[in-house]
C-alpha positions as CSV (number, residue, x, y, z in Angstrom):
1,X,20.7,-16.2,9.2
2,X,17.3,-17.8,8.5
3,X,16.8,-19.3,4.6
4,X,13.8,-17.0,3.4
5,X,12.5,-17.2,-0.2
6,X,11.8,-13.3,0.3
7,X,11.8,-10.6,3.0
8,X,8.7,-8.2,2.6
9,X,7.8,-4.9,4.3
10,X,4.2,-3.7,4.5
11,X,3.6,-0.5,5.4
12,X,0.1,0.5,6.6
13,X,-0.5,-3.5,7.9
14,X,-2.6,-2.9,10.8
15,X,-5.7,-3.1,9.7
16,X,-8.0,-3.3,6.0
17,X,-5.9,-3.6,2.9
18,X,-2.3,-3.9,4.6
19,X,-3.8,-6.7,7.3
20,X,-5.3,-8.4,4.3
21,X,-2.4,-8.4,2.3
22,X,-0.2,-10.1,5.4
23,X,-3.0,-12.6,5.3
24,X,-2.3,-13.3,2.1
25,X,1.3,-13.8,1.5
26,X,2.0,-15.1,4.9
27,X,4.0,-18.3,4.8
28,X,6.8,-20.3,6.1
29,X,9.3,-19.0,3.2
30,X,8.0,-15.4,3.6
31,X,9.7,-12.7,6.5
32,X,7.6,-10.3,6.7
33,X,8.3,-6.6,8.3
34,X,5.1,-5.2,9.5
35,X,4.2,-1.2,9.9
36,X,1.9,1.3,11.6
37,X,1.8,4.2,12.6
38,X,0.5,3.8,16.2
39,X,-2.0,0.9,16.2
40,X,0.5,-1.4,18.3
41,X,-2.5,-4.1,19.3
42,X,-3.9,-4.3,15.6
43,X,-0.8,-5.0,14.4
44,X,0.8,-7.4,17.0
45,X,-2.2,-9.2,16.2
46,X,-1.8,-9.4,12.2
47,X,1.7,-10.8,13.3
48,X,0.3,-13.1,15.5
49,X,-1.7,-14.2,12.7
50,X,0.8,-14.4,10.1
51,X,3.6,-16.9,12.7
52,X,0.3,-19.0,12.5
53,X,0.8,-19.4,9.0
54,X,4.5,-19.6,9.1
55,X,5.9,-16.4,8.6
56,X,9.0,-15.0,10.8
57,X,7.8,-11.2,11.7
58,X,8.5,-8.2,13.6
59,X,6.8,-5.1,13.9
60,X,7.9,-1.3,13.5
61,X,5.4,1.7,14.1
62,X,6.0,5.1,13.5
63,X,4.7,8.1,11.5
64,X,6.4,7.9,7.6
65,X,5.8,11.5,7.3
66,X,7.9,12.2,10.2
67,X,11.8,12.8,8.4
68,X,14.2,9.5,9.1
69,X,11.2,7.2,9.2
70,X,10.9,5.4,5.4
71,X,14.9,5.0,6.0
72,X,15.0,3.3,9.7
73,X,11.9,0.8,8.9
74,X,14.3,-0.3,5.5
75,X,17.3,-0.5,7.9
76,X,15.4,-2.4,10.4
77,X,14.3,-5.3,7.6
78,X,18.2,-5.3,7.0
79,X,19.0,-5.6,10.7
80,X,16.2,-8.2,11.3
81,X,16.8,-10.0,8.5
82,X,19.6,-9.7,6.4
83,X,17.8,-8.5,3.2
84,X,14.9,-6.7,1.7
85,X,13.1,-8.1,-1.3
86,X,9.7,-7.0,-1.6
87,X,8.0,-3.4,-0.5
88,X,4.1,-2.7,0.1
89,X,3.7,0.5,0.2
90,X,-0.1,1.1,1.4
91,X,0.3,3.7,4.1
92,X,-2.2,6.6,3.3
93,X,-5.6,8.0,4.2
94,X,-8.6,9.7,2.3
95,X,-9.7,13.9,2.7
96,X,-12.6,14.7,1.0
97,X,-12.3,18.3,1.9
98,X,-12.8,20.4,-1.2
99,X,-10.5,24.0,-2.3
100,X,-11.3,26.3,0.4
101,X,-11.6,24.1,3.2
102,X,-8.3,21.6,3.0
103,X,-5.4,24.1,3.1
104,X,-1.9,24.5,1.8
105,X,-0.5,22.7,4.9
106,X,-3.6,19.9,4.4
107,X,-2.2,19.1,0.6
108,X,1.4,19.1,2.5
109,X,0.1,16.4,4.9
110,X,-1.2,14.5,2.5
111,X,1.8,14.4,0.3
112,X,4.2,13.9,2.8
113,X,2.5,10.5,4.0
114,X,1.8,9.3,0.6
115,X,4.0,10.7,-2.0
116,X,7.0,11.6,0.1
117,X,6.9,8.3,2.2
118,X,6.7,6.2,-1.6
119,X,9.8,8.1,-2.5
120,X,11.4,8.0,0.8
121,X,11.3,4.0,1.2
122,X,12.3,3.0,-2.5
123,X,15.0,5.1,-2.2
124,X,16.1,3.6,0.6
125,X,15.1,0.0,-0.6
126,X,17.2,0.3,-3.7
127,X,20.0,-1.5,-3.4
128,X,18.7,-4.3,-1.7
129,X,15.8,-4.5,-4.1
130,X,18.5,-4.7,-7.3
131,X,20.3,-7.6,-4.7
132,X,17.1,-9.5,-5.0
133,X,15.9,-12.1,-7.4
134,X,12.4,-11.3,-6.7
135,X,12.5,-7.8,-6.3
136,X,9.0,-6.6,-5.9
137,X,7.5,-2.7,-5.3
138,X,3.8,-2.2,-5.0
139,X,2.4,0.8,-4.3
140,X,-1.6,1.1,-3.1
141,X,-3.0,3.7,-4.9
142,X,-7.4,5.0,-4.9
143,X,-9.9,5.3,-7.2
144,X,-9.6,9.1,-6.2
145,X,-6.9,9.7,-8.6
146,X,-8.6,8.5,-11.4
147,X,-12.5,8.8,-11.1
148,X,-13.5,12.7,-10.0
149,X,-16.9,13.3,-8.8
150,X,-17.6,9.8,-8.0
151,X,-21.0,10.9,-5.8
152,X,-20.4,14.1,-6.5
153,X,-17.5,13.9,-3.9
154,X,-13.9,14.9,-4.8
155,X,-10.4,14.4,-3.2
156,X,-8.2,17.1,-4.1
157,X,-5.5,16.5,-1.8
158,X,-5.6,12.8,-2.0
159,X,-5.7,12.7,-5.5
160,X,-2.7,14.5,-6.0
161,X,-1.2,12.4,-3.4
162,X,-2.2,9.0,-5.0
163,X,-1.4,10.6,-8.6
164,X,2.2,11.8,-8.0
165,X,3.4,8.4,-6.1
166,X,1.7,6.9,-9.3
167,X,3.8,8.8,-11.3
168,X,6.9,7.8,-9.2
169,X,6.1,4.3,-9.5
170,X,5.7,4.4,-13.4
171,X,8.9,6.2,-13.5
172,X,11.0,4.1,-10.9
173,X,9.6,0.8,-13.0
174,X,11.5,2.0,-15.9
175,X,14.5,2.5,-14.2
176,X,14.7,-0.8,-12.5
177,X,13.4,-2.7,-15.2
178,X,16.8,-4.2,-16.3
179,X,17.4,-4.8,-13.4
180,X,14.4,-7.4,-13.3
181,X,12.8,-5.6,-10.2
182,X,9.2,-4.4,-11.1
183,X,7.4,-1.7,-9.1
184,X,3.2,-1.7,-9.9
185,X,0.8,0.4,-8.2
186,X,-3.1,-1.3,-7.6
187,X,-5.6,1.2,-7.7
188,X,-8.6,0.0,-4.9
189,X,-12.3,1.5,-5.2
190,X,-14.6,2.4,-2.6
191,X,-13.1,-0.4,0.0
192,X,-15.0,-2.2,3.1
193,X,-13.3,-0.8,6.3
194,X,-12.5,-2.5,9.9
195,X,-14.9,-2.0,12.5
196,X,-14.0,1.7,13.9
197,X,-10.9,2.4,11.2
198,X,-11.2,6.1,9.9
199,X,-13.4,6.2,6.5
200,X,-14.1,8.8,3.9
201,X,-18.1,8.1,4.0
202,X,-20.4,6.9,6.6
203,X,-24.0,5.6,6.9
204,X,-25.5,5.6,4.0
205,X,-22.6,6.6,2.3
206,X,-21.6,3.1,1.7
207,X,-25.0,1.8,0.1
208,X,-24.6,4.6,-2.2
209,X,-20.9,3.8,-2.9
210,X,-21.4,0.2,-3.6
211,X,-24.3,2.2,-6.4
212,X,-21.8,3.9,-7.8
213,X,-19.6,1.0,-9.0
214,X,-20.9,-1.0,-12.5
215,X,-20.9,-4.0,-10.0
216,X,-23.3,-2.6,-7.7
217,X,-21.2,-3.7,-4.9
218,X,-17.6,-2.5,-2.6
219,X,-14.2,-3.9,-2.7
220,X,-13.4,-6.2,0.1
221,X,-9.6,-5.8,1.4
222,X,-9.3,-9.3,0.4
223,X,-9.5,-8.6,-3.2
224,X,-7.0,-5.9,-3.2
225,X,-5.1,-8.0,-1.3
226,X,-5.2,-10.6,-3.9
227,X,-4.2,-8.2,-6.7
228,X,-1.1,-7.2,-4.8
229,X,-0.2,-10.5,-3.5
230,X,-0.1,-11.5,-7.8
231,X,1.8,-8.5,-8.3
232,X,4.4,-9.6,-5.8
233,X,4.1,-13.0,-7.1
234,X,6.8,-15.0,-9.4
235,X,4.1,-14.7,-12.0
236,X,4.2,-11.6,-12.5
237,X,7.9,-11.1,-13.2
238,X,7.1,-9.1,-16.5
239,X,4.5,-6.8,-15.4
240,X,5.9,-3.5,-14.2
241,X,4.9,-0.2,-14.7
242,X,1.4,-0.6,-14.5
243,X,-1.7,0.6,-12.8
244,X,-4.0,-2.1,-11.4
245,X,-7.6,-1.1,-10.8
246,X,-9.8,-3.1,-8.2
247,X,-12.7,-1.7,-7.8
248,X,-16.0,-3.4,-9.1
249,X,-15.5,-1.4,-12.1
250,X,-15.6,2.2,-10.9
251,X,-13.0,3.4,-13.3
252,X,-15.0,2.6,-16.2
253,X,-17.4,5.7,-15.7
């Protein structure tokens, strides 16, 4: 079995903040489990990418809010690599349709890819994450559970998504903090998106979002990236619990 210093699965690492967060952490002492749901050429590339830098990788898709998912990508870091130590959780998407339009099986949707899926892989992760001496959750989180009418645009079933695996993260940090694992959620703003990815505005949506923010200006995967690369850092061994917000100061309206 290979010496790692960790073994980290990102979820949601094809593309934007997942891709940017591989970038980020790749490195000779990091293994590195690598997600989507069906973009096979995105990702193979972001793996490609990250053996450049010196990681050891492999590559799972599949839909986490499909049952039997969260558990089998866990299993397949074991089976791969002989240990989990780190999660990303950053599998998600934005709806921006209001009451009356998004439906009951709309806010199911939502949860079950978000909420569910959080739930579903740190349970799984649990025992190798207490087996770890750098055990590590993060959980990417929006703006949209925090800021409402940003625009005048709200996102009622991806708010409650975003706030309820919040919630689970908060909880799940106090009952793995003696056992030295944290688990931190980082909260992105209106963030730049890859060439064709799906995106909650368009045109000149995104001149007016960048308005929105105090900084006059959007996040760039590469700084939520760098928050959650910290977060997973030896740095931040005594930082759990908390909500990290990147997003050119949108949450201070």
């Amino acid at each position: 079995m290979a010496d790692f210093d960790r073994v980290v699965l990102v979820t949601g690492a094809a593309s934007g903040i997942g891709a940017a967060t591989v970038r980020a952490i790749a490195g000779p002492g990091t293994a590195l489990l690598l997600h989507t749901r069906r973009n096979r050429d995105g990702l193979e590339a972001v793996a490609a990418a990250a053996g450049q830098a010196g990681s050891q990788t492999a590559i799972e898709l599949g839909d986490l809010a499909d049952a039997g998912v969260a558990e089998a990508l866990i299993q397949s870091a074991i089976g791969r690599f002989g240990r989990l130590d780190q999660l990303v959780s950053n599998a998600g998407y934005a709806d921006k349709r209001v009451f009356g339009d998004a439906d009951a099986s709309d806010l199911r949707q939502s949860l079950a890819t978000i909420t569910e899926s959080f739930f579903a892989l740190a349970t799984a992760a649990l025992p190798h994450l207490r087996a770890s001496q750098w055990g590590r959750i993060v959980a990417v989180s929006s703006f949209v559970a925090h800021s409402i009418g940003v625009n005048d645009t709200i996102f009622p079933v991806s708010a409650a998504a975003k706030a309820g695996m919040e919630a689970l993260a908060r909880t799940l940090a106090y009952q793995l903090a003696q056992d030295g694992v944290t688990v931190n959620c980082v909260s992105p703003g209106y963030t730049q998106k890859d060439p064709g990815a799906h995106a909650a505005v368009a045109g000149d949506g995104w001149r007016l979002a960048a308005e929105a923010a105090p900084m006059k200006t959007l996040v760039g995967p590469e700084d939520v990236a760098a928050a959650i690369a910290f977060m997973l850092g030896r740095d931040a061994a005594r930082i759990t619990g908390q909500v990290l917000h990147v997003d050119a100061g949108l949450s201070l309206g």
